[in-house]
Backbone bond lengths (Angstrom), bond angles and torsions (degrees), N, CA, C in turn:
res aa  C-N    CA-C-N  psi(-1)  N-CA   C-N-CA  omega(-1)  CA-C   N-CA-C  phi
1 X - - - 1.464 - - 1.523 109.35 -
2 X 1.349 114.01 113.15 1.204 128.46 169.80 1.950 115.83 -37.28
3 X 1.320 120.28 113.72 1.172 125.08 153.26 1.345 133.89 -121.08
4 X 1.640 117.46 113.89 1.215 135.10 -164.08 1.557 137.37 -89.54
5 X 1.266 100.17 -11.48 1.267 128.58 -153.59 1.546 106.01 -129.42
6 X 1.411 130.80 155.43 1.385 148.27 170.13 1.614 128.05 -149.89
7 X 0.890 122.62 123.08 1.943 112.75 -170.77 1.516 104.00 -108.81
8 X 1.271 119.26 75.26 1.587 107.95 161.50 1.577 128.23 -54.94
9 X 1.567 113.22 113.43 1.449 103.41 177.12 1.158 126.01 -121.70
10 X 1.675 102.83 118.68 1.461 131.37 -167.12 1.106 111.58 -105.07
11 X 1.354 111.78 26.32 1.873 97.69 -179.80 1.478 108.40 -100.59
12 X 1.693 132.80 36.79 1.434 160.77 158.57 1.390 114.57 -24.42
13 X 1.345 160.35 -168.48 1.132 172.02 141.73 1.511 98.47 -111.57
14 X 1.390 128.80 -30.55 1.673 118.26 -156.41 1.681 119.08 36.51
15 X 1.354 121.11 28.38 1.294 130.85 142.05 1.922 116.87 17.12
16 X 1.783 108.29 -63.17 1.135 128.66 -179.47 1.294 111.31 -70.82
17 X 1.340 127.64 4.14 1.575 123.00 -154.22 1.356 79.31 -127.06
18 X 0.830 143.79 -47.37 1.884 152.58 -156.33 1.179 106.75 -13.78
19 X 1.437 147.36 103.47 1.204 109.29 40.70 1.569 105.79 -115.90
20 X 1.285 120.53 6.05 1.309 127.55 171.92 1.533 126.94 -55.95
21 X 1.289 106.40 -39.77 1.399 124.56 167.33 1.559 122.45 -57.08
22 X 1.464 91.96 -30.74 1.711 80.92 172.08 1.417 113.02 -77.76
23 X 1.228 141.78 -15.29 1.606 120.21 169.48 1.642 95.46 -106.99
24 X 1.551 145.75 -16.42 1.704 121.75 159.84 1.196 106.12 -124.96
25 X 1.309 90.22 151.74 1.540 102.08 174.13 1.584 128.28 -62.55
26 X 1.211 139.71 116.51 1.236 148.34 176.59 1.467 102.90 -9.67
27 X 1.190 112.89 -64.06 1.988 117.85 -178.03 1.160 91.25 -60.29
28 X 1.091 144.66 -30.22 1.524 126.77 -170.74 1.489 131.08 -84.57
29 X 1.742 91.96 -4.56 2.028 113.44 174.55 1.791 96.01 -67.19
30 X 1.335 94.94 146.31 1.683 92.16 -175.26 1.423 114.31 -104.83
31 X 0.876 108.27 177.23 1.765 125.14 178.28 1.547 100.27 -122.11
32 X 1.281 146.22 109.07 1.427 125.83 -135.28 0.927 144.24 -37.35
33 X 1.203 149.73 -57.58 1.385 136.58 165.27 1.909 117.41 -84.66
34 X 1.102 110.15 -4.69 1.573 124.95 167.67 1.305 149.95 -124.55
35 X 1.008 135.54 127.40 1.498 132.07 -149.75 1.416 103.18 -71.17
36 X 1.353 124.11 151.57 1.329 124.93 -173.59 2.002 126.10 -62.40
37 X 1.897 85.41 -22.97 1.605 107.42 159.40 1.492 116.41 -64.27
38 X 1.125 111.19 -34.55 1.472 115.53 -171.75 1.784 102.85 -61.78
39 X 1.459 111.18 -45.55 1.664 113.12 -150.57 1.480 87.67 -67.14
40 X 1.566 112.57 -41.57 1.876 109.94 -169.31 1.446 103.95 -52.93
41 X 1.322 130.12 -49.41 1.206 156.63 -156.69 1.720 81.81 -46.82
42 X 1.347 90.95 -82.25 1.562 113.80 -170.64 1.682 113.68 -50.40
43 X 1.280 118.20 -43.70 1.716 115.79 157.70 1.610 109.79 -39.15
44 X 1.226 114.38 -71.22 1.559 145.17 -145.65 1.845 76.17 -65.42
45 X 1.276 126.05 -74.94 1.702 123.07 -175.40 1.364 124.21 -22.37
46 X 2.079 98.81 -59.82 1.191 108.35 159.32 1.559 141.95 -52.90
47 X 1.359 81.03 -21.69 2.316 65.02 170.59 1.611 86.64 -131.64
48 X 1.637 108.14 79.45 0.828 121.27 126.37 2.193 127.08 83.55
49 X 1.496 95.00 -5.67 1.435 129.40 173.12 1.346 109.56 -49.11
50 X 1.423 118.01 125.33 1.708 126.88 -173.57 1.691 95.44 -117.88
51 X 1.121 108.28 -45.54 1.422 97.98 -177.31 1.555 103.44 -107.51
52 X 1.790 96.46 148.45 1.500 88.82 162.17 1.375 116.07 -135.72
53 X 1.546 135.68 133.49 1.577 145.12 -170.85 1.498 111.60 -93.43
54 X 1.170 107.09 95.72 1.971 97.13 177.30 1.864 91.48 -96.82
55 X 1.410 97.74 125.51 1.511 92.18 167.38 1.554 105.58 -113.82
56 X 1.714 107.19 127.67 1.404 123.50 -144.88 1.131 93.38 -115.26
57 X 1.690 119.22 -175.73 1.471 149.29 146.37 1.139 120.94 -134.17
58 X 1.300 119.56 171.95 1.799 133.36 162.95 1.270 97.57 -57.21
59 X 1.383 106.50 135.37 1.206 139.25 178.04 1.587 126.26 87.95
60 X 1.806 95.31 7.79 1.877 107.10 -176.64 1.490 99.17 -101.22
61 X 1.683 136.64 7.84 1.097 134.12 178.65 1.842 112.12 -23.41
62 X 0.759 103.48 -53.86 1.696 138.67 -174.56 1.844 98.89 -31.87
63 X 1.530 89.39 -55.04 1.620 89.43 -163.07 1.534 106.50 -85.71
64 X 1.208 130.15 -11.46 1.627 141.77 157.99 1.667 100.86 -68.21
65 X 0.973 125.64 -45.32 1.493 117.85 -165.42 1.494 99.46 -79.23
66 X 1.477 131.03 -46.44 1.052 126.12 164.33 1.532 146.59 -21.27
67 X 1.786 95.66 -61.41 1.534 108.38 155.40 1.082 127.77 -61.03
68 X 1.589 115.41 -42.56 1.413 135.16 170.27 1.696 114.53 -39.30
69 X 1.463 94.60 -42.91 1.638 87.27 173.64 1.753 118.07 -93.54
70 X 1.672 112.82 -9.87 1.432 105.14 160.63 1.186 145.06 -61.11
71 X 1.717 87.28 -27.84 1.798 111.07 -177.58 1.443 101.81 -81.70
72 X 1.350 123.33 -14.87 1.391 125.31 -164.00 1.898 100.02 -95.54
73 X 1.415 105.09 -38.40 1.213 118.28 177.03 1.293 125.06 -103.52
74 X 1.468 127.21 39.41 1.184 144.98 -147.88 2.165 94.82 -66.81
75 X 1.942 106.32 -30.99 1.251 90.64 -166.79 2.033 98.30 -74.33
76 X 0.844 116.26 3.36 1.827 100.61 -170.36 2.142 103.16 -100.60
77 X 1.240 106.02 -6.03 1.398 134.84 -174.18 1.462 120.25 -115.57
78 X 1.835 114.19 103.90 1.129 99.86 139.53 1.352 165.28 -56.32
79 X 1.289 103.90 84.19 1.630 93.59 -166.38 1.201 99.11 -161.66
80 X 1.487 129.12 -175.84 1.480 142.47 -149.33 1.393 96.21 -152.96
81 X 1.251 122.54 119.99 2.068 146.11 178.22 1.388 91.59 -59.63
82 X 1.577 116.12 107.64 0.857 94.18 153.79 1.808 109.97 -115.89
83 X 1.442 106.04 -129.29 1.817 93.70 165.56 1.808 117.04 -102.56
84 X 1.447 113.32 127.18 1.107 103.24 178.08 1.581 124.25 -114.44
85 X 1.657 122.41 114.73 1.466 87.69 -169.87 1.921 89.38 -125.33
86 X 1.514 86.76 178.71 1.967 107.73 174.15 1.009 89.21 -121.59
87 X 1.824 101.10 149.07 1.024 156.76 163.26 1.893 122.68 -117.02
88 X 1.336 125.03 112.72 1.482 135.21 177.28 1.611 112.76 -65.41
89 X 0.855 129.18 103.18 1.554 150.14 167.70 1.772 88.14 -98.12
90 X 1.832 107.60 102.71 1.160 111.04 167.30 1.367 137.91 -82.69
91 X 1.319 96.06 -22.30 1.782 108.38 165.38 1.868 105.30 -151.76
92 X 1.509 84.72 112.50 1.560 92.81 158.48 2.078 124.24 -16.52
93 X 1.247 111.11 89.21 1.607 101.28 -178.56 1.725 100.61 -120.67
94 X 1.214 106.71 26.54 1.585 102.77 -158.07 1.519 155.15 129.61
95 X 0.851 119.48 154.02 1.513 111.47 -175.08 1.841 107.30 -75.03
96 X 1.422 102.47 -45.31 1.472 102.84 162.32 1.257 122.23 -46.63
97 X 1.296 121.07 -43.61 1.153 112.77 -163.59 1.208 148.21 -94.40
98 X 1.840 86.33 -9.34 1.341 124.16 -172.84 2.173 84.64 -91.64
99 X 1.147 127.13 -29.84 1.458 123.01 176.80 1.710 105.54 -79.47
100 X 1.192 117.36 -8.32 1.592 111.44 175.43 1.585 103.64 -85.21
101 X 1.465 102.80 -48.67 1.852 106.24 170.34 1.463 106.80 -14.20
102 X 1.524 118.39 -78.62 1.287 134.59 -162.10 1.720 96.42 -54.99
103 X 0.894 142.60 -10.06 1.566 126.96 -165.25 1.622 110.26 -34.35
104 X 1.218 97.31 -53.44 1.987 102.54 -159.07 1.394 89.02 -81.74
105 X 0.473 151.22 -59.16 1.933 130.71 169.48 1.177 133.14 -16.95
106 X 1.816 101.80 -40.86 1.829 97.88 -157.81 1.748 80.74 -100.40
107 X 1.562 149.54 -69.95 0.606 144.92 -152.56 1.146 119.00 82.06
108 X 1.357 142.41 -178.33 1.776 154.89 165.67 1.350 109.09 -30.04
109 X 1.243 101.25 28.21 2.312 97.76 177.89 1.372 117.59 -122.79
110 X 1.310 128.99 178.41 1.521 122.81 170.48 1.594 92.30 -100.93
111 X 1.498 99.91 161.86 1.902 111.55 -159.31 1.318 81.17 -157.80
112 X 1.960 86.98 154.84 1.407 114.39 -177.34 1.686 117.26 -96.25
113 X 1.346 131.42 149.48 1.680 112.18 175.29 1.519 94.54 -120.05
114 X 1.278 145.30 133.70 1.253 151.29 131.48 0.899 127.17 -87.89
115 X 1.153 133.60 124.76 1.687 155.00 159.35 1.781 113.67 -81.78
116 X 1.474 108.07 94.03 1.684 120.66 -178.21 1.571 110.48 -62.74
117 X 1.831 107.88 -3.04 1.614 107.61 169.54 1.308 117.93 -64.75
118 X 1.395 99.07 -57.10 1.853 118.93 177.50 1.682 108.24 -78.26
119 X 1.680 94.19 90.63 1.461 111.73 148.57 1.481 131.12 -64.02
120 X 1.437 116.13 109.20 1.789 101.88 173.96 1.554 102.32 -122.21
121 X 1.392 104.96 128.01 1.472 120.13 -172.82 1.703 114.27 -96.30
122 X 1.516 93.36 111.82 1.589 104.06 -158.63 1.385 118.22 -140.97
123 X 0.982 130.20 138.28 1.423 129.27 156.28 1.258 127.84 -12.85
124 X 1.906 89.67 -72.72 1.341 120.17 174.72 1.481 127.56 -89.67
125 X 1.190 115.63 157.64 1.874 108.26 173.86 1.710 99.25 -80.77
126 X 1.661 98.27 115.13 1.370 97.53 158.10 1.720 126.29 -53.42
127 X 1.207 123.36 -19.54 0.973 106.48 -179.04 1.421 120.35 -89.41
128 X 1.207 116.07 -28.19 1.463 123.75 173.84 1.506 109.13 -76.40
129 X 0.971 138.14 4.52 1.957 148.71 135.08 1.528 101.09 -44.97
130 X 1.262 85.55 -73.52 1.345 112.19 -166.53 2.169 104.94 -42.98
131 X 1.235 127.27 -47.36 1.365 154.75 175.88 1.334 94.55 -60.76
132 X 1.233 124.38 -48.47 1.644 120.01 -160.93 1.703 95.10 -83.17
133 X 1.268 117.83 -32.68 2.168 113.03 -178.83 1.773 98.79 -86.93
134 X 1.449 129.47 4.71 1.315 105.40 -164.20 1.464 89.14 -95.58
135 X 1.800 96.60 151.51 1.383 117.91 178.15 1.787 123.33 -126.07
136 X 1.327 76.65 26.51 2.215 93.96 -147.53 1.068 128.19 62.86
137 X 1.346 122.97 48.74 1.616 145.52 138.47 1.132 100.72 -79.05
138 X 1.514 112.95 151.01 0.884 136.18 170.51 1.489 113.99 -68.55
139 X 1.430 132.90 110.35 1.523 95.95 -151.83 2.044 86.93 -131.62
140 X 1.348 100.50 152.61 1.976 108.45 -176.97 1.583 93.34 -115.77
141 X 1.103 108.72 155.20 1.678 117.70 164.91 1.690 99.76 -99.39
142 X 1.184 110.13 121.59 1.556 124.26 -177.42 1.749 117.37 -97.04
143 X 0.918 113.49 163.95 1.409 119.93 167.85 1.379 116.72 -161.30
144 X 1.559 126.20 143.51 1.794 117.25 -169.96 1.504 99.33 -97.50
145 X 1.339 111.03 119.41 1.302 117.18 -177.57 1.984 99.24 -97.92
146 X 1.656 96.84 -177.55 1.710 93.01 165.51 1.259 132.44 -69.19
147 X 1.668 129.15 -172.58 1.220 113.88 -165.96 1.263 100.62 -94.47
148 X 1.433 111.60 -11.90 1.627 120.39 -169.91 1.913 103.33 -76.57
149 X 1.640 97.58 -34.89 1.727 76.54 179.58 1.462 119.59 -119.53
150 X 1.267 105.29 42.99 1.872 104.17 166.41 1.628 94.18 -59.14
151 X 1.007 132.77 -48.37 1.899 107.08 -160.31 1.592 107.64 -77.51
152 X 1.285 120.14 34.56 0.842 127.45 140.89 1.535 140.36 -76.93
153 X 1.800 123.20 -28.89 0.786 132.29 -112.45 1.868 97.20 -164.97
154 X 1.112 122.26 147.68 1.624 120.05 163.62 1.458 97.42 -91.90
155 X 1.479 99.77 132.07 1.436 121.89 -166.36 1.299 106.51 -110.18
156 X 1.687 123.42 123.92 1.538 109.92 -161.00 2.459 89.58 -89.77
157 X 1.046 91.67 150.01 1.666 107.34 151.36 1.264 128.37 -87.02
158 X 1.483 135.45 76.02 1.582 130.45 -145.44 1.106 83.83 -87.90
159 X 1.807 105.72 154.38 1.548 135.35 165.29 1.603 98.55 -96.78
160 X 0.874 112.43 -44.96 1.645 103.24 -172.15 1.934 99.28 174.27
161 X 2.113 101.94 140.56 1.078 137.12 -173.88 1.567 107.85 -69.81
162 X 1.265 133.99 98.92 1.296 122.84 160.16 1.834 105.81 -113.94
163 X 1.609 114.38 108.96 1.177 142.40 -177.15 1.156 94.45 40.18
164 X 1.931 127.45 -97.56 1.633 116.14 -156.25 1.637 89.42 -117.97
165 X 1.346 111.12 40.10 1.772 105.66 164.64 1.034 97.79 -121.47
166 X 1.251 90.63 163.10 1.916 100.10 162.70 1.569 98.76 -141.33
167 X 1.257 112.09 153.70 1.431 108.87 -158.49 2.044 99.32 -130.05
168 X 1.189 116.14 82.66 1.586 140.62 -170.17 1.807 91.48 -53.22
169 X 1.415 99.89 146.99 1.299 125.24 179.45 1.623 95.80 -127.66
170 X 1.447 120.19 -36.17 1.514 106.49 157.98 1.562 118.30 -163.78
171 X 1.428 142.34 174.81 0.881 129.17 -153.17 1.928 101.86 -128.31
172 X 1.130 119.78 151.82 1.870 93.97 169.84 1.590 97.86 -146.22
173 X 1.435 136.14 134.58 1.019 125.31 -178.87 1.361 127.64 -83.69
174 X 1.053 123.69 124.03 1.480 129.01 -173.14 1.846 106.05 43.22
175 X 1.161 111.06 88.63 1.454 123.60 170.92 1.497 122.18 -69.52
176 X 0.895 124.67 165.21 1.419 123.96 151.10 1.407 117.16 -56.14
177 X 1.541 150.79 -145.32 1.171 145.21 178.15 1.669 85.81 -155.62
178 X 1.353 123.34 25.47 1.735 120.39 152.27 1.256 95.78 -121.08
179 X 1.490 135.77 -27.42 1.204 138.02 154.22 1.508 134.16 -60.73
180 X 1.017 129.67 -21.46 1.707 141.93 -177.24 1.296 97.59 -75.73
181 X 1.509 105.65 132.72 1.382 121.33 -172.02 1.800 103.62 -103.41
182 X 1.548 110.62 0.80 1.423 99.50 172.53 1.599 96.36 -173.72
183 X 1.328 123.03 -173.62 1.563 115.14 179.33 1.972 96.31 -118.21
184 X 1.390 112.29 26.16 1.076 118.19 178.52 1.926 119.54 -64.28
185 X 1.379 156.49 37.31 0.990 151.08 -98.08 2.022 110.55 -107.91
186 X 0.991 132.92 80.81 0.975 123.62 173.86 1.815 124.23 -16.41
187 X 1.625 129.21 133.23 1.211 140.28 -148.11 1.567 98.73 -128.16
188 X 0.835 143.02 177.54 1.151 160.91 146.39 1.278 141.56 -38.10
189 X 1.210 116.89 25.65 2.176 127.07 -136.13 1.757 90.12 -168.20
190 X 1.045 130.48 95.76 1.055 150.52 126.89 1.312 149.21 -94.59
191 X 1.691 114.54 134.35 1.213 139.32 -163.89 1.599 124.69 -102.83
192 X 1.669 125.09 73.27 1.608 100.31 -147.71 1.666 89.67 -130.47
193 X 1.643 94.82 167.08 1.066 116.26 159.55 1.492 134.95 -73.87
194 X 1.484 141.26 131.45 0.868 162.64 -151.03 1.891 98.47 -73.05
195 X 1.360 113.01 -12.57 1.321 115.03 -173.40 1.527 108.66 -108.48
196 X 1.612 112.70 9.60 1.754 130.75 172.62 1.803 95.61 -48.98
197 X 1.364 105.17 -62.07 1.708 122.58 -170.56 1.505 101.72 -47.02
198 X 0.995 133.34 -44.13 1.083 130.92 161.02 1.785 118.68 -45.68
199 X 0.773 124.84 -74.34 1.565 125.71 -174.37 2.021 93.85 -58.59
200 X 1.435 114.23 -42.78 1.302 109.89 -167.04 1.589 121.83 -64.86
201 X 1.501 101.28 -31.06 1.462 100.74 -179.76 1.459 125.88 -74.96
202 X 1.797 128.17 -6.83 0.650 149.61 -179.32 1.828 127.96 -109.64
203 X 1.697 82.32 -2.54 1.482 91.73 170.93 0.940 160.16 -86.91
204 X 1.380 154.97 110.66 1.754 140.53 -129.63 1.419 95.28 -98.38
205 X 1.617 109.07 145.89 0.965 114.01 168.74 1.707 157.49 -59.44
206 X 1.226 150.23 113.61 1.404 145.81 -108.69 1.352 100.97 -133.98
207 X 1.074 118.62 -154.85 1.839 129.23 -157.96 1.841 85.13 -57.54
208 X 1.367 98.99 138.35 1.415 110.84 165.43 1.763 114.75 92.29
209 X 1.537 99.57 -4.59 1.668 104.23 -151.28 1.395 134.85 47.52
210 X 1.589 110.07 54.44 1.234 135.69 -168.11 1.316 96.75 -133.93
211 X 1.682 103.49 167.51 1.225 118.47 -178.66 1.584 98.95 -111.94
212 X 0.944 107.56 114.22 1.601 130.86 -163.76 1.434 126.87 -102.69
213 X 1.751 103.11 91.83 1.645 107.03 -166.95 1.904 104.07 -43.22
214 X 0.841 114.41 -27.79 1.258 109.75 -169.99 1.607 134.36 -34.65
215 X 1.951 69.36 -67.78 2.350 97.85 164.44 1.331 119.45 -63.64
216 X 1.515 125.40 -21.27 1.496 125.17 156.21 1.591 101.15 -59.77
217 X 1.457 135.72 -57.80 1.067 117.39 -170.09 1.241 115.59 -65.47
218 X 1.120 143.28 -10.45 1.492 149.89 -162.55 1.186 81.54 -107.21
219 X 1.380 154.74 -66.03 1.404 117.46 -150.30 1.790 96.03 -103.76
220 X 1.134 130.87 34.03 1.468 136.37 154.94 1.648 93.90 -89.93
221 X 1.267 146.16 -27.35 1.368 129.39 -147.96 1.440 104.55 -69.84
222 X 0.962 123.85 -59.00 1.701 133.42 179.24 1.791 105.75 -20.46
223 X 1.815 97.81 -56.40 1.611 106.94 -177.27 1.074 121.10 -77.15
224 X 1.691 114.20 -45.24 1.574 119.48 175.74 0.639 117.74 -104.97
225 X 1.196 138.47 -0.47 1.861 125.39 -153.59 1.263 122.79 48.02
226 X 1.753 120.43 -178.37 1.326 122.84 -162.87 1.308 88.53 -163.21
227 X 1.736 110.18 130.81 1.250 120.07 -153.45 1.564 95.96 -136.43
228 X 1.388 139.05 106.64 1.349 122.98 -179.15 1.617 107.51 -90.88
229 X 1.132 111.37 167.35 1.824 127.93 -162.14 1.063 113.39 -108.50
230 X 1.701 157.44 54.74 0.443 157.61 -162.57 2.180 117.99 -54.24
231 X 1.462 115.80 69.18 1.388 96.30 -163.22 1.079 128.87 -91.09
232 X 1.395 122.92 -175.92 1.864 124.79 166.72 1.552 101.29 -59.39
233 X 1.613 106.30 167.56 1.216 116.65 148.14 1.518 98.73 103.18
234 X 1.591 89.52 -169.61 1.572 91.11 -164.08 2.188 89.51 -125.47
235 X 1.053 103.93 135.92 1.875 102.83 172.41 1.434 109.94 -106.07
236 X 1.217 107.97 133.85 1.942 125.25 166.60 1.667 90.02 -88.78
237 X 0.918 89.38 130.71 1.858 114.08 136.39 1.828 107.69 -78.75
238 X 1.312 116.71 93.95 1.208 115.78 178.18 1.726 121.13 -93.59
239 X 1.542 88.86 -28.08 1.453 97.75 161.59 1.943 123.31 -35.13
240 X 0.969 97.97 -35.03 1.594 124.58 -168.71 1.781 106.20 -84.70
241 X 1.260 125.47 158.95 1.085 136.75 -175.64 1.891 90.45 -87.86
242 X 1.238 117.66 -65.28 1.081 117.74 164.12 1.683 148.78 -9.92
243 X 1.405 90.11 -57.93 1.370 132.16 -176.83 1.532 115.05 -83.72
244 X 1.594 125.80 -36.46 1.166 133.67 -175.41 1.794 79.87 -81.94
245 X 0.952 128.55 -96.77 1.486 126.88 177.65 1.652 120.79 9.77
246 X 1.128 87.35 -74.94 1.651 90.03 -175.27 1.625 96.29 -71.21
247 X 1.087 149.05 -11.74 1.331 146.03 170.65 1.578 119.69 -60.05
248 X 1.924 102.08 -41.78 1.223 101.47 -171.07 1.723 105.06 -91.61
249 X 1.459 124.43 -42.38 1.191 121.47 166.80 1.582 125.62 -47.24
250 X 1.489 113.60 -25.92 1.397 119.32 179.82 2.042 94.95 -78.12
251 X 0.924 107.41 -63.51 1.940 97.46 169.73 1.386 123.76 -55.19
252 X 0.705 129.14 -24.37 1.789 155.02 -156.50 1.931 73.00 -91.70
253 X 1.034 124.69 -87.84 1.500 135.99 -169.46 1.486 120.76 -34.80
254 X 1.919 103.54 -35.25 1.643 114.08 178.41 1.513 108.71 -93.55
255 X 1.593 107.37 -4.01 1.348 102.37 179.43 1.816 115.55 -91.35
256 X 1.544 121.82 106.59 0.966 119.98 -158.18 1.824 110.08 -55.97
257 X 1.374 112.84 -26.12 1.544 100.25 -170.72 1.612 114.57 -81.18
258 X 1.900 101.81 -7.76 1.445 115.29 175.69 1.371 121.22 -97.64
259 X 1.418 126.46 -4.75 1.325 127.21 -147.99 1.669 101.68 -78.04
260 X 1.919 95.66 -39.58 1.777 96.51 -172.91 1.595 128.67 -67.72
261 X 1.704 97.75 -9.81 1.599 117.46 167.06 1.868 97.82 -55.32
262 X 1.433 94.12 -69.27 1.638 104.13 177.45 1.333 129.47 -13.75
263 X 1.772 93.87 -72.30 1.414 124.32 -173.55 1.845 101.66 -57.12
264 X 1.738 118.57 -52.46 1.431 115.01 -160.26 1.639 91.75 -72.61
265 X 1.278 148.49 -40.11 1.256 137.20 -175.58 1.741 106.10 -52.26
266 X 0.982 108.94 -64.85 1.372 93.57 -178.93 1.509 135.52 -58.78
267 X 1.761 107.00 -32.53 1.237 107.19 171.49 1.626 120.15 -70.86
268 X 1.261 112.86 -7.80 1.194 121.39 -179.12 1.865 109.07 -107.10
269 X 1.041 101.02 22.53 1.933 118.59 171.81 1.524 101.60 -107.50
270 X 1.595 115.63 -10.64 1.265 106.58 -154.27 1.361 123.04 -88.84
């Protein structure tokens, strides 16, 4: 099943970045020579994305001017024009809510959601994996984190393992860890139906006092199901001070003209 579409949502505070965030936008911290928007960009191309939805705010100028100068400079850039538009997310209420923004965009189709926090360093575009198992399930890219940080995280409830799916009987957002029904953790890479907006516009707000893509997927399961993604590669938490770190040293390391930077830091820890 053809998917055409992607909704990057950048309308964030980056909270964790403070005080940097107040003059760039979180997607706009780099991974070395590229902004963390850029790598989604470049996933989202690869499997196959014609349109792309950044749903923005005041003060994300940055990440419009950015593209603005790729499309302009298409020869210093790999990549292929496709359509790019914004959408105003006026106050941060969520991951839900910032995916209801996009409504009049996607129309009667299934659409992609990326999150430019969750870096996964891969060969392949996780998301276009992800495109090649969808069947119109609702489908998440998963990863098993520790037991200490499911309440971080929407935690899938698997019914049963088929190779890199997992096939959810229910979903709970950020649990307790006496509550988590698995260490299965929902990622950043979503696969949805065009009928999400439906459950979303009507939805009350959930852990955090947000509108929480999550509980749309939980009460879609009955109709669509919920399919987790089991992918290649390795994922940053980039959101995190932490996470951006080990993101850039882990590339920094595969990059052969950078690796011996790598190598002398450590031998010189020793």
């Amino acid at each position: 099943m053809k998917i055409s579409k992607v909704v990057f949502p950048v309308g964030g505070l980056g909270k964790r970045f403070f005080p940097i965030t107040r003059a760039i936008p979180k997607e706009m911290l780099g991974i070395m020579d590229k902004p963390l928007i850029h790598y989604a960009f470049e996933e989202a191309m690869a499997a196959g994305i014609e349109k792309f939805i950044f749903v923005t705010r005041h003060g994300k100028d940055s990440i419009e001017d950015y593209f603005d100068y790729m499309f302009a400079h298409s020869e210093y850039f790999d990549i292929k024009i496709g359509s790019v538009c914004y959408v105003r997310q006026n106050e941060p209420l969520g991951l839900g809510h910032a995916v209801l923004c996009a409504k009049n965009l996607i129309g009667n189709e299934p659409f992609a959601v990326m999150s430019a926090d969750d870096f996964i360093l891969h060969s392949k575009s996780c998301l276009s994996e992800m495109i090649k198992c969808y069947d119109g399930s609702n489908m998440v890219a998963t990863v098993s984190v520790a037991p200490q940080d499911v309440d971080k995280y929407g935690i899938l409830d698997v019914d049963r393992e088929m190779n890199k799916l997992l096939v959810a009987k229910s979903v709970d957002e950020k649990p307790s860890i006496k509550d988590a029904k698995s260490t299965y953790a929902i990622v950043g890479r979503y696969l949805l139906s065009h009928e999400i907006f439906c459950i979303l516009e009507n939805l009350k707000p959930g852990t955090g006092g947000e509108i929480q893509l999550t509980d749309a997927l939980l009460r879609m399961i009955p109709s669509h199901g919920l399919v987790g993604f089991k992918f290649e590669g390795k994922r940053f938490d980039c959101g995190s001070k932490e996470g951006l770190l080990s993101a850039i040293l882990n590339v920094a390391n595969q990059d052969k003209t950078l690796h011996h930077i790598i190598k002398n830091f450590y031998e010189e820890q020793r």
